[in-house]
N, C-alpha and C positions, 0 to 999 in steps of 0.2 A: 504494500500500500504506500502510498506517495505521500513524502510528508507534507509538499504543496497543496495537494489536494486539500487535506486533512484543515491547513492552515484558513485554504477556499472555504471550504466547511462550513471552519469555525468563522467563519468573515459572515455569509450569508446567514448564519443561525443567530448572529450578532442586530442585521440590518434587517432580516428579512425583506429584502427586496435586491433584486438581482441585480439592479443598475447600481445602486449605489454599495452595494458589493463585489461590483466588478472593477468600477472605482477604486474600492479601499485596496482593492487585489492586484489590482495594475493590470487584468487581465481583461478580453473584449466578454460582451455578458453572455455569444453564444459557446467559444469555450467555457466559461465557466458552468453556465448548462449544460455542456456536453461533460466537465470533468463529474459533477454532481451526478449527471446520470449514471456516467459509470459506475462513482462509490457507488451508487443503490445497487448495479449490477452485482456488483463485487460479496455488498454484505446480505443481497437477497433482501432488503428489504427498503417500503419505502421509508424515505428520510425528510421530504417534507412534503408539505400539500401546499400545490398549485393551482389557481386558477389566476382569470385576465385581472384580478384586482390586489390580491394579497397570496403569500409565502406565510406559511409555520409551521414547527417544525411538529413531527408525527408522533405517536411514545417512542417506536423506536428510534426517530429523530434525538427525543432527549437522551434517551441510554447512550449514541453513540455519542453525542457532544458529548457529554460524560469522558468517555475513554477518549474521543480526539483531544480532548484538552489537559489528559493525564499524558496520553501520546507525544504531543507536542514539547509537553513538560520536560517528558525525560529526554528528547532530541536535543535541548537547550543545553539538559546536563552533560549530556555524552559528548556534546562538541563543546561545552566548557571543560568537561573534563580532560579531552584529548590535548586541545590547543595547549593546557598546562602540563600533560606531563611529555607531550612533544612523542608521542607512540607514532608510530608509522599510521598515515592516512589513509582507508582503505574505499573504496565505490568508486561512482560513476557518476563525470559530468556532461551535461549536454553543450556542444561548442555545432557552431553555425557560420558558415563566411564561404565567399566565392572559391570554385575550383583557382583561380589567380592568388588570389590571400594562402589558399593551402599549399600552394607549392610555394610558394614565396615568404614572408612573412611569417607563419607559421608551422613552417618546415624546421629553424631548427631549434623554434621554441618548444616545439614537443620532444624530439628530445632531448634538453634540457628538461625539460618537465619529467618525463620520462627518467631519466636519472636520480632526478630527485625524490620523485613522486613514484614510485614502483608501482604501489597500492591502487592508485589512482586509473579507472580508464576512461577515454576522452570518446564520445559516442560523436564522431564528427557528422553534419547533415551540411551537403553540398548546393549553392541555390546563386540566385537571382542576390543584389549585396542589396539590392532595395526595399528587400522584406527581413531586414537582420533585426532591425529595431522593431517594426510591429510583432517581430515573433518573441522577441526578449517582451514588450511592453506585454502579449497575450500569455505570457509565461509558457510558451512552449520550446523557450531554449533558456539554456541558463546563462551561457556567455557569446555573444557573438563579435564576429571581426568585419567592422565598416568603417567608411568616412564620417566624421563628424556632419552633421547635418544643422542648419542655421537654429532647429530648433529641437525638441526631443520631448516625449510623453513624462509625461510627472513620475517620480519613483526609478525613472532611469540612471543610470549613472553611467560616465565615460573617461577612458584611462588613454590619454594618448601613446602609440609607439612606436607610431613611424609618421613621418611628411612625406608625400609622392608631388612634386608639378603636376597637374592639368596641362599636356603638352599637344600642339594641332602636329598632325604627322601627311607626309604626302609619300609618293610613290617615291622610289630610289633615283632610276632614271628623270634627268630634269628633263627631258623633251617629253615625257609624260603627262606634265601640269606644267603650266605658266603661272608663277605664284608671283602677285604682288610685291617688288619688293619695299613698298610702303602700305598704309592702312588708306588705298585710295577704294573707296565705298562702290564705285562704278566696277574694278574692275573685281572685287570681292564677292559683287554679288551676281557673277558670273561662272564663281567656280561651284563644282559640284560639289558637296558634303554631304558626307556619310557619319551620321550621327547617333545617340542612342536614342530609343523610344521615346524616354520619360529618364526621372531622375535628379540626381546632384551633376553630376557634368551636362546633361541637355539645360538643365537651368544657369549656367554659369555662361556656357556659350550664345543661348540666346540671351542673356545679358550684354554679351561682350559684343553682339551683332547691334544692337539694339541702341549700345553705346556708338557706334560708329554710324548708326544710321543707316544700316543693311538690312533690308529683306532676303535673308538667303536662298539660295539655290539648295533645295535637300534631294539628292538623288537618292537616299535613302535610310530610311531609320529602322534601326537593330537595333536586336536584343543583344546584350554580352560586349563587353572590351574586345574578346579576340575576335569575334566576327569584324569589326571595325579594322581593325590591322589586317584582319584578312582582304577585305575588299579592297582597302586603300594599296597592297602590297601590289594588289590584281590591275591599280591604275584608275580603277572605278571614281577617285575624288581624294579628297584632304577629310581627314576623321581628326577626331579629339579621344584622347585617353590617358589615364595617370600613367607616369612613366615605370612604375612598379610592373603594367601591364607590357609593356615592351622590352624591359630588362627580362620577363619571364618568356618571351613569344618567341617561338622557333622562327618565326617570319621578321624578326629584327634586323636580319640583314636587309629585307627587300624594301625597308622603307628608310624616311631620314626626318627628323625632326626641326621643325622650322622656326626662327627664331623670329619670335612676332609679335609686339606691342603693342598695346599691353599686356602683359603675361597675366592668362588667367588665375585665379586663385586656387592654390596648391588642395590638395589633399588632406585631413588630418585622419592619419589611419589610428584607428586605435580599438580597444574592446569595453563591451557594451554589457551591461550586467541590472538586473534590478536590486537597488541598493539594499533592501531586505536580503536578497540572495549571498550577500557580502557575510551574514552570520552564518555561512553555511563552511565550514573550513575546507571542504574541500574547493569551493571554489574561489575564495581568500586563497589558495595555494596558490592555484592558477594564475591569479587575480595580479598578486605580489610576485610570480616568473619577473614579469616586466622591468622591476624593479633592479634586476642584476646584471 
Protein backbone atom coordinates (compact mmCIF):
# COMPACT_ATOMS: atom_id res chain seq x y z
CA UNK A 1 0.00 0.00 0.00
CA UNK A 2 1.38 3.44 -0.94
CA UNK A 3 2.09 5.71 1.77
CA UNK A 4 0.95 8.76 -0.71
CA UNK A 5 -2.16 7.37 -1.12
CA UNK A 6 -2.69 6.79 2.55
CA UNK A 7 -1.56 10.58 3.14
CA UNK A 8 -4.44 11.33 -0.08
CA UNK A 9 -6.75 9.58 2.22
CA UNK A 10 -6.20 11.07 5.19
CA UNK A 11 -6.26 14.69 3.13
CA UNK A 12 -9.89 13.85 1.68
CA UNK A 13 -11.29 12.21 5.03
CA UNK A 14 -9.92 15.63 6.45
CA UNK A 15 -11.84 18.16 3.66
CA UNK A 16 -14.32 16.00 2.46
CA UNK A 17 -14.46 17.32 -0.66
CA UNK A 18 -12.25 16.24 -3.44
CA UNK A 19 -11.21 19.78 -4.94
CA UNK A 20 -10.04 21.12 -2.03
CA UNK A 21 -8.30 17.92 -1.22
CA UNK A 22 -6.62 17.76 -4.39
CA UNK A 23 -5.58 21.08 -3.54
CA UNK A 24 -4.13 20.40 -0.11
CA UNK A 25 -2.60 17.11 -2.01
CA UNK A 26 -0.86 18.89 -4.94
CA UNK A 27 -2.43 16.24 -6.98
CA UNK A 28 -5.28 16.83 -10.03
CA UNK A 29 -8.80 15.80 -8.30
CA UNK A 30 -9.31 12.94 -11.07
CA UNK A 31 -6.10 11.19 -9.91
CA UNK A 32 -6.96 11.56 -6.66
CA UNK A 33 -10.31 9.66 -7.55
CA UNK A 34 -8.75 7.28 -9.29
CA UNK A 35 -5.87 6.75 -6.40
CA UNK A 36 -9.10 6.45 -3.74
CA UNK A 37 -10.74 4.06 -5.90
CA UNK A 38 -8.16 2.00 -5.82
CA UNK A 39 -7.44 1.84 -1.89
CA UNK A 40 -11.23 0.70 -1.96
CA UNK A 41 -10.16 -1.86 -4.41
CA UNK A 42 -7.39 -2.87 -2.42
CA UNK A 43 -9.17 -3.16 1.09
CA UNK A 44 -12.53 -4.48 -0.56
CA UNK A 45 -14.21 -2.18 0.93
CA UNK A 46 -16.11 1.18 0.42
CA UNK A 47 -14.30 4.19 2.14
CA UNK A 48 -16.47 6.97 1.40
CA UNK A 49 -19.95 7.86 0.11
CA UNK A 50 -20.32 9.93 -2.85
CA UNK A 51 -22.61 11.79 -4.51
CA UNK A 52 -22.94 15.28 -6.90
CA UNK A 53 -23.13 17.30 -3.50
CA UNK A 54 -21.12 15.87 -0.44
CA UNK A 55 -18.01 13.07 0.43
CA UNK A 56 -18.04 11.19 4.05
CA UNK A 57 -16.49 8.83 5.12
CA UNK A 58 -18.39 5.09 5.40
CA UNK A 59 -17.71 2.96 9.04
CA UNK A 60 -15.34 1.35 7.31
CA UNK A 61 -14.01 4.63 6.03
CA UNK A 62 -13.57 5.56 9.96
CA UNK A 63 -11.77 2.05 10.97
CA UNK A 64 -9.36 2.61 8.01
CA UNK A 65 -8.49 6.49 8.98
CA UNK A 66 -7.80 4.93 12.02
CA UNK A 67 -4.89 2.69 10.83
CA UNK A 68 -3.96 5.38 7.92
CA UNK A 69 -3.11 7.60 10.58
CA UNK A 70 -1.30 5.05 12.96
CA UNK A 71 0.29 4.06 9.40
CA UNK A 72 1.47 7.21 8.43
CA UNK A 73 2.69 7.79 12.07
CA UNK A 74 5.05 5.08 12.09
CA UNK A 75 6.46 6.09 8.38
CA UNK A 76 7.53 9.58 10.02
CA UNK A 77 9.32 7.29 12.66
CA UNK A 78 11.05 4.84 10.45
CA UNK A 79 12.44 7.79 8.35
CA UNK A 80 13.31 9.74 11.44
CA UNK A 81 14.70 6.93 12.71
CA UNK A 82 16.84 5.83 9.73
CA UNK A 83 18.02 9.43 8.77
CA UNK A 84 19.71 9.30 12.54
CA UNK A 85 21.30 6.20 12.62
CA UNK A 86 22.56 6.68 8.83
CA UNK A 87 21.57 2.56 8.10
CA UNK A 88 21.80 1.87 4.51
CA UNK A 89 18.56 3.36 2.58
CA UNK A 90 16.47 0.72 1.05
CA UNK A 91 13.08 1.06 -1.89
CA UNK A 92 12.12 2.72 -4.77
CA UNK A 93 11.81 6.09 -6.20
CA UNK A 94 9.81 7.34 -9.04
CA UNK A 95 12.26 9.68 -11.54
CA UNK A 96 10.77 11.08 -14.96
CA UNK A 97 12.80 13.31 -17.72
CA UNK A 98 13.27 13.12 -21.48
CA UNK A 99 15.07 10.07 -23.39
CA UNK A 100 17.92 13.48 -23.92
CA UNK A 101 18.05 14.31 -19.81
CA UNK A 102 18.67 10.22 -19.56
CA UNK A 103 21.57 9.97 -21.53
CA UNK A 104 22.89 13.04 -20.76
CA UNK A 105 22.53 14.69 -17.41
CA UNK A 106 21.57 11.84 -15.70
CA UNK A 107 23.66 9.23 -16.87
CA UNK A 108 26.35 9.76 -14.51
CA UNK A 109 24.29 10.92 -11.76
CA UNK A 110 22.88 7.58 -11.30
CA UNK A 111 25.61 6.01 -10.97
CA UNK A 112 26.96 8.03 -8.59
CA UNK A 113 23.68 7.45 -6.89
CA UNK A 114 24.14 4.01 -7.47
CA UNK A 115 27.27 3.97 -5.58
CA UNK A 116 26.15 5.50 -2.88
CA UNK A 117 22.68 4.41 -2.65
CA UNK A 118 22.84 0.50 -3.38
CA UNK A 119 19.48 0.04 -1.54
CA UNK A 120 17.93 2.53 -3.54
CA UNK A 121 16.03 1.62 -7.05
CA UNK A 122 15.23 4.48 -9.44
CA UNK A 123 11.82 3.28 -11.57
CA UNK A 124 12.90 5.65 -14.43
CA UNK A 125 9.48 6.78 -16.98
CA UNK A 126 10.72 8.15 -20.29
CA UNK A 127 8.40 11.12 -21.99
CA UNK A 128 7.54 14.31 -23.51
CA UNK A 129 9.85 17.00 -20.76
CA UNK A 130 6.48 19.10 -20.88
CA UNK A 131 4.50 16.87 -18.68
CA UNK A 132 7.59 16.59 -15.85
CA UNK A 133 5.97 19.05 -13.77
CA UNK A 134 2.12 18.35 -14.13
CA UNK A 135 3.01 14.76 -13.26
CA UNK A 136 5.26 15.66 -10.13
CA UNK A 137 2.36 18.44 -9.37
CA UNK A 138 -0.47 15.12 -9.93
CA UNK A 139 1.90 13.03 -7.67
CA UNK A 140 2.49 10.41 -10.19
CA UNK A 141 6.24 10.89 -10.05
CA UNK A 142 8.26 11.62 -7.38
CA UNK A 143 11.27 13.42 -8.99
CA UNK A 144 11.40 14.62 -12.35
CA UNK A 145 14.37 16.38 -14.75
CA UNK A 146 13.18 19.66 -16.75
CA UNK A 147 13.66 23.21 -17.60
CA UNK A 148 12.79 25.61 -15.01
CA UNK A 149 9.48 27.10 -16.32
CA UNK A 150 8.43 31.18 -15.66
CA UNK A 151 6.02 29.66 -13.28
CA UNK A 152 5.31 26.33 -11.31
CA UNK A 153 2.20 24.78 -9.27
CA UNK A 154 2.03 25.45 -5.43
CA UNK A 155 3.82 22.71 -3.38
CA UNK A 156 6.53 22.36 -6.14
CA UNK A 157 9.95 22.64 -5.50
CA UNK A 158 13.06 23.11 -7.91
CA UNK A 159 16.81 22.33 -7.53
CA UNK A 160 18.93 23.79 -10.25
CA UNK A 161 21.83 21.42 -12.01
CA UNK A 162 22.69 22.28 -15.17
CA UNK A 163 22.37 25.72 -17.68
CA UNK A 164 21.94 24.56 -21.42
CA UNK A 165 21.80 27.90 -24.32
CA UNK A 166 18.47 27.97 -26.27
CA UNK A 167 20.74 27.63 -29.51
CA UNK A 168 18.98 28.27 -33.41
CA UNK A 169 20.85 25.51 -35.52
CA UNK A 170 20.99 25.31 -39.46
CA UNK A 171 22.04 22.74 -41.86
CA UNK A 172 26.06 22.15 -42.19
CA UNK A 173 26.49 22.86 -45.77
CA UNK A 174 26.17 26.86 -46.17
CA UNK A 175 24.67 26.64 -49.67
CA UNK A 176 21.97 24.91 -47.95
CA UNK A 177 20.36 28.00 -46.15
CA UNK A 178 21.01 31.64 -46.75
CA UNK A 179 21.19 32.97 -43.02
CA UNK A 180 20.92 36.56 -42.30
CA UNK A 181 23.97 37.62 -41.38
CA UNK A 182 22.02 40.59 -39.28
CA UNK A 183 18.46 40.47 -37.46
CA UNK A 184 17.02 42.04 -40.95
CA UNK A 185 13.03 41.11 -40.35
CA UNK A 186 12.48 40.87 -44.32
CA UNK A 187 14.99 38.43 -44.99
CA UNK A 188 14.05 36.26 -41.57
CA UNK A 189 10.82 35.92 -42.29
CA UNK A 190 11.78 34.13 -45.29
CA UNK A 191 13.45 31.40 -43.86
CA UNK A 192 11.91 28.19 -43.02
CA UNK A 193 11.79 26.95 -39.37
CA UNK A 194 11.21 23.94 -37.93
CA UNK A 195 10.08 24.32 -34.42
CA UNK A 196 8.54 22.45 -31.53
CA UNK A 197 4.80 22.19 -31.08
CA UNK A 198 4.20 23.97 -27.90
CA UNK A 199 6.30 24.42 -24.82
CA UNK A 200 9.35 26.42 -23.17
CA UNK A 201 11.44 26.97 -26.24
CA UNK A 202 8.37 27.48 -28.84
CA UNK A 203 7.46 30.28 -26.21
CA UNK A 204 10.95 31.95 -26.13
CA UNK A 205 11.36 31.89 -29.93
CA UNK A 206 8.05 33.20 -30.70
CA UNK A 207 9.02 35.96 -28.20
CA UNK A 208 12.25 36.54 -29.93
CA UNK A 209 10.34 36.72 -33.53
CA UNK A 210 7.93 38.86 -32.08
CA UNK A 211 10.64 41.09 -30.78
CA UNK A 212 12.19 41.63 -34.12
CA UNK A 213 8.92 42.15 -35.66
CA UNK A 214 8.76 38.69 -37.70
CA UNK A 215 5.90 36.61 -38.64
CA UNK A 216 7.74 33.55 -39.24
CA UNK A 217 7.87 31.07 -41.88
CA UNK A 218 7.07 27.53 -39.93
CA UNK A 219 7.74 24.75 -42.37
CA UNK A 220 7.14 22.71 -39.46
CA UNK A 221 6.23 21.80 -35.99
CA UNK A 222 7.44 18.65 -33.89
CA UNK A 223 7.28 16.86 -31.37
CA UNK A 224 10.92 16.05 -29.46
CA UNK A 225 14.43 18.02 -29.80
CA UNK A 226 15.95 15.33 -31.81
CA UNK A 227 13.37 15.27 -34.49
CA UNK A 228 14.21 19.18 -34.81
CA UNK A 229 18.03 18.22 -35.47
CA UNK A 230 16.91 15.68 -37.50
CA UNK A 231 15.11 17.65 -40.16
CA UNK A 232 17.24 20.79 -39.92
CA UNK A 233 20.52 18.02 -40.57
CA UNK A 234 18.10 16.96 -43.79
CA UNK A 235 18.29 20.96 -44.89
CA UNK A 236 14.55 21.11 -44.23
CA UNK A 237 15.07 24.93 -42.28
CA UNK A 238 16.92 26.49 -39.19
CA UNK A 239 15.38 24.72 -35.78
CA UNK A 240 15.97 25.98 -32.07
CA UNK A 241 17.01 23.55 -29.38
CA UNK A 242 19.00 23.48 -25.93
CA UNK A 243 22.57 22.79 -26.68
CA UNK A 244 22.56 19.72 -24.09
CA UNK A 245 20.26 18.29 -27.03
CA UNK A 246 23.14 18.52 -29.61
CA UNK A 247 26.03 17.63 -27.57
CA UNK A 248 23.97 14.27 -27.18
CA UNK A 249 22.75 13.91 -31.09
CA UNK A 250 24.48 11.53 -33.25
CA UNK A 251 23.56 14.10 -36.01
CA UNK A 252 25.96 16.86 -34.43
CA UNK A 253 28.13 16.67 -37.14
CA UNK A 254 25.44 17.54 -39.85
CA UNK A 255 24.54 20.73 -38.43
CA UNK A 256 26.24 24.06 -37.18
CA UNK A 257 25.19 26.43 -34.63
CA UNK A 258 24.42 30.07 -35.51
CA UNK A 259 25.46 32.86 -33.79
CA UNK A 260 22.54 35.27 -33.42
CA UNK A 261 21.31 38.26 -31.43
CA UNK A 262 19.97 38.35 -29.23
CA UNK A 263 20.66 35.19 -27.60
CA UNK A 264 17.66 33.42 -26.44
CA UNK A 265 17.35 32.63 -22.83
CA UNK A 266 19.22 29.67 -21.63
CA UNK A 267 17.92 26.69 -20.04
CA UNK A 268 17.73 26.07 -16.27
CA UNK A 269 17.88 22.23 -16.04
CA UNK A 270 17.27 21.06 -12.81
CA UNK A 271 14.91 18.40 -10.67
CA UNK A 272 11.59 18.89 -9.74
CA UNK A 273 10.03 17.31 -6.56
CA UNK A 274 6.92 18.17 -4.21
CA UNK A 275 8.37 19.79 -1.30
CA UNK A 276 6.40 17.31 1.20
CA UNK A 277 8.08 14.55 -0.96
CA UNK A 278 11.54 16.01 0.47
CA UNK A 279 10.45 14.07 4.11
CA UNK A 280 10.75 11.11 2.23
CA UNK A 281 14.69 10.13 2.64
CA UNK A 282 15.00 8.28 0.05
CA UNK A 283 14.25 10.88 -2.10
CA UNK A 284 16.28 13.63 0.05
CA UNK A 285 19.16 11.13 -1.12
CA UNK A 286 18.53 11.74 -4.55
CA UNK A 287 17.60 15.12 -3.93
CA UNK A 288 21.05 16.13 -2.13
CA UNK A 289 23.21 13.77 -5.27
CA UNK A 290 23.33 17.37 -6.61
CA UNK A 291 24.92 18.78 -4.02
CA UNK A 292 28.53 16.81 -4.65
Amino acid sequence: MNIRVLHQFLTLAEHLHFGRASIASNISISALSRNIRQLEQETGAELFHRDNRSVSLTPNGLIFQQYAKGATRQWRQVCLDMSKTGDQLQGEISLYCSVTASQSILFDRLNRFRQSHPGIDIKLHTGDPEHSISRIAAGEEEVAIAALPPSMPRGVVFKSIAISPLLFIAPKSQHEMDIPKDNNPEQWSKLPMILAEKGLARNRVDQWFRTLGVNPRIYAQVAGNEAIVSMVSLGFGIGVVPEIVIENSSLAEQIRILDIEPELESYNLGLFALKRSLNNPLVRAFWGLTDH
